[in-house]
C-alpha positions in Angstrom: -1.5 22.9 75.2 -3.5 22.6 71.8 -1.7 21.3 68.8 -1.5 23.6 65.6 -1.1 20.9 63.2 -2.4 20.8 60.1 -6.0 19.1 60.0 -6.7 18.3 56.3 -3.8 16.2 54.9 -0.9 17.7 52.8 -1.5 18.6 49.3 1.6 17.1 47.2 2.2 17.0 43.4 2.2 13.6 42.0 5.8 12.8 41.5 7.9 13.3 38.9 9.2 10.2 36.9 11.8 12.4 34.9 10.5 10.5 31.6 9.0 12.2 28.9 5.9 10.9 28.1 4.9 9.7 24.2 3.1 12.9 23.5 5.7 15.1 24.6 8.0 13.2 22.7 5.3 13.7 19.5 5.3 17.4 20.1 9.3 17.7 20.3 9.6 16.1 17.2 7.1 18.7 15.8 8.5 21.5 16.9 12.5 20.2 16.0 12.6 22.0 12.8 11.5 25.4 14.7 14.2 24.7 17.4 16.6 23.6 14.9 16.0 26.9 13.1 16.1 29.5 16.4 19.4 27.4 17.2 20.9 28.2 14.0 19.8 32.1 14.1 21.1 31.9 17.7 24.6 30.9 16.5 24.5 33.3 14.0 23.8 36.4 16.4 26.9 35.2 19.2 29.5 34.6 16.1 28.3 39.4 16.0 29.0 39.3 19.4 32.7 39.8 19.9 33.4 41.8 16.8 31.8 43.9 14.0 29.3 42.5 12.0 30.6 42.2 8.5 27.9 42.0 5.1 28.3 38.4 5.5 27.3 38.3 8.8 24.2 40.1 8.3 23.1 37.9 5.8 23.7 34.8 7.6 21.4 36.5 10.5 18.6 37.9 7.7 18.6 33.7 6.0 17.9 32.7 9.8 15.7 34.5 10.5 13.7 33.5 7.6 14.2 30.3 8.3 12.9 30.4 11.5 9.8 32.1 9.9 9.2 29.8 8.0 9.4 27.2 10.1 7.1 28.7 12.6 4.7 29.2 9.5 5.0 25.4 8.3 4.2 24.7 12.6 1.3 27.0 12.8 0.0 25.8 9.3 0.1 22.0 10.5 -1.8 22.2 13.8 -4.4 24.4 12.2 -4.8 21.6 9.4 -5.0 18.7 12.9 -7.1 21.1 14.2 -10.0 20.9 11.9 -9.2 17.1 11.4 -8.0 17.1 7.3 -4.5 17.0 5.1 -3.4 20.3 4.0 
């Protein structure tokens, strides 16, 4: 009886070290005042959740989500200024 095994050897991923490597590190602490931001508008649309949303309420979701524009403008404004190699 012929064997059906596999001829060419398996294909595996390289394995994973569970580490985060420098430059992911870098780009995290980029990105922390985006994340820091969406948290923040995050917390602010569960504390709506379980009742009605009061004028303060709004507000607190409206600053949040003006911070997290921002934020995402300050990110996007940064790696266009690395991206063509100069200081904004």
């Amino acid at each position: 009886m012929k064997s059906i095994a596999a001829l060419q050897t398996a294909v595996t991923a390289v394995p994973f070290d569970a580490e985060p490597s420098a430059t992911e590190l870098d780009a995290i602490e980029r990105e922390m005042p985006l994340i820091e931001a969406e948290l923040d508008l995050l917390d602010a649309q569960i504390t709506t959740l379980d009742r009605p949303a009061a004028m303060l309420d709004w507000q607190r979701i409206r600053r949040a989500r003006n911070r997290v524009m921002a934020a995402r403008r300050d990110l996007a404004n940064r790696a266009a200024a690395e991206l063509l190699g100069g200081a904004a």
